[in-house]
N, C-alpha and C positions, 0 to 999 in steps of 0.2 A: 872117472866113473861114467860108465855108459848109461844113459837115460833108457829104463824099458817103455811100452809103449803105451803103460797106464797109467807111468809116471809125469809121462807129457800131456796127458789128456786135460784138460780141466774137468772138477769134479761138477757134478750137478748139470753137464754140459747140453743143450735143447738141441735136437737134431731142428737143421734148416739157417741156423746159424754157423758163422765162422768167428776163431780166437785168433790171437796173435801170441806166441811166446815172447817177451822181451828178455832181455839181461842188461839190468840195470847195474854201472857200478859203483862202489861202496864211494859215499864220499867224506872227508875228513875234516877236523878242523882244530884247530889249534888254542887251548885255552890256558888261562894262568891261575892256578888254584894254592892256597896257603894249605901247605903241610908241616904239622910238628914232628920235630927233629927231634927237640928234649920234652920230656913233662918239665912243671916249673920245682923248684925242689923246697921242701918244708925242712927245719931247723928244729931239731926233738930237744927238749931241755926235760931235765928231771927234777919234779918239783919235791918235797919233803913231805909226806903226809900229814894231814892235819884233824886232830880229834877232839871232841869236845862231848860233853854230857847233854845228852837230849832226851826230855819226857814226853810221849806220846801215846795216844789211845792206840789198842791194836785190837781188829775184832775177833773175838778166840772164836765164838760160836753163834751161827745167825740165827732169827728169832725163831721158836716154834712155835705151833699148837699139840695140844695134849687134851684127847679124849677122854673123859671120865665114864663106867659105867653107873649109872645111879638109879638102884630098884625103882622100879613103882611101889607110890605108897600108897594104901589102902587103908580105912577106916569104915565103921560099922556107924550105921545111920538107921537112926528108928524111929520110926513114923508110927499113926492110926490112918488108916485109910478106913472112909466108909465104904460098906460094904452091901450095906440094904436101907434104904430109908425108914425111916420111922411110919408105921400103918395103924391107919384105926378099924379095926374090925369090930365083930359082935366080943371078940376077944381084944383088948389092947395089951399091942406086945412091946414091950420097947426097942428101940433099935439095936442091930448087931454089930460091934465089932471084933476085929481081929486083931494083932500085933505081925508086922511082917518084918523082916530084917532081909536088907540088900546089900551086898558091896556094891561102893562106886571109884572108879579108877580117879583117883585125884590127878598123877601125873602116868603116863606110860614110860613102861620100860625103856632105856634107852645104853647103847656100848660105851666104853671110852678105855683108852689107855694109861695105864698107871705102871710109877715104877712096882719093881719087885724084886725078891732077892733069893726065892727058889730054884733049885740046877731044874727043873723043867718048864722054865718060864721062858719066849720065846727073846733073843740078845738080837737088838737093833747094832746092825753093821755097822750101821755110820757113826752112832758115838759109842758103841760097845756099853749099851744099857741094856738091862734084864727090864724088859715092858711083858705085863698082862694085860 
């Protein structure tokens, strides 16, 4: 193969300077190295199988949580609340009251999940359960 003449150039080469091409040649050298001829060989024997009765836990299904939804409940609470103090006038009137009635939220609303057994109730994939 003929050298071209960018092949002999050195790369990155600084004009003002000079290279020398050398040819170095290859040199050898003799070592002694362990090679396997055979693998080592194994002796298969065929044993008779052997069975015996064994009780053990096995887990069918791991643990959940289950949402309940449970209404808010509500009760009626009655009071007197004053409403005008008692006043002495040229007239004495006695004091007024009223009766009011309020609800008060004992617990708020809250969702939860529960089985169910109607065709339009929404079937959990994973264990093929009808949940509302």
């Amino acid at each position: 193969m003929t050298p071209t003449a960018d092949s002999v150039m050195p790369p990155n080469a600084v004009p003002g300077h000079c290279y020398a091409r050398l040819v170095i040649p290859e040199e050898y050298e003799t070592q002694m190295q362990q090679v396997m001829v055979s693998p080592e060989l194994s002796k298969l024997e065929v044993e008779p199988a052997k069975y015996e009765m064994v009780s053990e836990e096995v887990l069918v299904s791991e643990e959940w949580e289950e949402l309940v939804v449970v209404p808010a409940t509500y009760k009626t609470v009655t009071e007197e609340v004053l409403v005008k103090e008692a006043s002495t006038k040229l007239v004495k009137l006695p004091a007024e009251y009223e009766t009011v009635e309020e609800k008060i939220v004992i617990r708020p609303a809250y969702s939860t999940w529960k089985k169910g057994n109607g065709p339009i109730e929404k079937i959990d994939e994973a264990t093929g359960e009808i949940m509302c």
